[in-house]
C-alpha positions, -999 to +999 in steps of 0.1 A: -872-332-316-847-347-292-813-341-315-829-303-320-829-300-283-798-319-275-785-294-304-800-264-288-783-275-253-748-281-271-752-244-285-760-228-255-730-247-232-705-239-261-716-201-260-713-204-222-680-218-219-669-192-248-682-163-229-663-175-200-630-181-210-631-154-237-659-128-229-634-100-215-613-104-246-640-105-275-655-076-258-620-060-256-616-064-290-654-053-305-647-020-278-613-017-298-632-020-334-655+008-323-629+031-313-608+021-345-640+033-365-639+067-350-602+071-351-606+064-392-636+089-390-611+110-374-580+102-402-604+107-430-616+141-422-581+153-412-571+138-447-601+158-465-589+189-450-554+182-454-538+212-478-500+212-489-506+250-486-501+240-449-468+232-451-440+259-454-416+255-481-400+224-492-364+242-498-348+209-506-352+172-512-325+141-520-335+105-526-313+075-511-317+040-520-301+009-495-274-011-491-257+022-483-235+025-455-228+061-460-262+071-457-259+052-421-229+080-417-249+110-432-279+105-410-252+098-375-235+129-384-273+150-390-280+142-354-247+154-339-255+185-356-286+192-343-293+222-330-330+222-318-347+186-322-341+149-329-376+129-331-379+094-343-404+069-349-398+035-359-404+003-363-373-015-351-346+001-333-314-015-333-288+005-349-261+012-323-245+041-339-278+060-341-281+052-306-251+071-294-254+099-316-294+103-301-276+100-262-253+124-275-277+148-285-299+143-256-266+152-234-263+186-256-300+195-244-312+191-277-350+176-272-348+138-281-380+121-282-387+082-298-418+065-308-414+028-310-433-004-318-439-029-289-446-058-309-428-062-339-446-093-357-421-127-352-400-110-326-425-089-297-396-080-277-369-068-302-372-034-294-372-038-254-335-034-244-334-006-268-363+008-251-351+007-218-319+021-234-335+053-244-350+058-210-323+052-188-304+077-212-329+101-202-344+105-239-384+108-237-393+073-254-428+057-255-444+026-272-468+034-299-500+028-287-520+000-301-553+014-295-552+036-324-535+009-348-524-026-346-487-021-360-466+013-359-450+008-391-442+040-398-403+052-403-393+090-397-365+108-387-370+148-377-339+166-368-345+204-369-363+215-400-354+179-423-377+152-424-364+119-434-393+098-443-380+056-451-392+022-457-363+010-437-358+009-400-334+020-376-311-013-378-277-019-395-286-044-420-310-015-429-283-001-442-260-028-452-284-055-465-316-048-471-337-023-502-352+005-486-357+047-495-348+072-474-361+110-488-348+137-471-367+167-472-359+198-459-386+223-453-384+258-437-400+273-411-405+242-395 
């Protein structure tokens, strides 16, 4: 009876101290799982009613593969070209010469706007000086926001009416080391 009471009293001051020293942020984290659960609700039934029938026509696709350095030239010289829009999410954004070329087009009055990840796993502040980079240049740039997923993984390029969706990320050994796709398609009315 005494060790079952003694146990009891152990229980209790260990669910105590827990609550105190982590009780904002387990209840940050269930309020985040419940939120995450509507958001895939949300995902789901966007994904159900999804139709390719909404998308004008795909006029024209091309396939890369990396290590390629040209590509890393192709998609530089797409954004000094553009005429309308430059939009970019990514994971990791280091390249420098994709960086210039997005000032550039920014300078040009082109609309310029970057989604980037806050955290990158093993390195959380990797994409920071690019970040305030992108600001000071003017260029509408956010964080992704973790709320509605842990990691913003996801790699696209829109310039005008071409999407480039890619494994890789916005850095040069993207291009010069690493195996990644890049598929360019370009779809009109867009």
């Amino acid at each position: 009876m005494k060790q079952k009471l003694l146990s009891l009293v152990f229980f209790l001051l260990f669910v105590g101290v827990f609550g105190y020293f982590y009780g904002d942020e387990y209840r940050e984290f269930y309020e985040q799982k419940i939120e995450q659960s509507s958001q895939e609700v949300f995902v789901q039934d966007s994904i159900s009613s999804f139709s390719l029938e909404d998308i004008s026509e795909i006029q024209e696709t091309q396939f890369f593969i990396t290590p390629n350095k040209d590509l890393l030239n192709t998609i530089v010289q797409k954004i000094d070209s553009a005429e309308r829009r430059v939009y970019l999410e990514v994971y990791i954004f280091t390249e420098k010469r994709v960086f210039e070329a997005l000032k550039k087009a920014q300078k040009k009055g082109i609309d310029v706007q970057v989604i980037l990840e806050k955290n990158p796993y093993m390195a959380p502040k990797l994409n920071n000086k690019r970040f305030t980079e992108l600001q000071k240049s003017s260029i509408s740039t956010v964080w992704s926001n973790p709320k509605n997923y842990s990691l913003n993984h996801s790699k696209f390029l829109i310039i005008d009416n071409e999407v480039i969706l890619s494994t890789g990320n916005m850095s040069y050994s993207t291009f010069t080391k690493n195996r990644d796709f890049f598929y360019f398609l370009m779809i009109r009315n867009f």
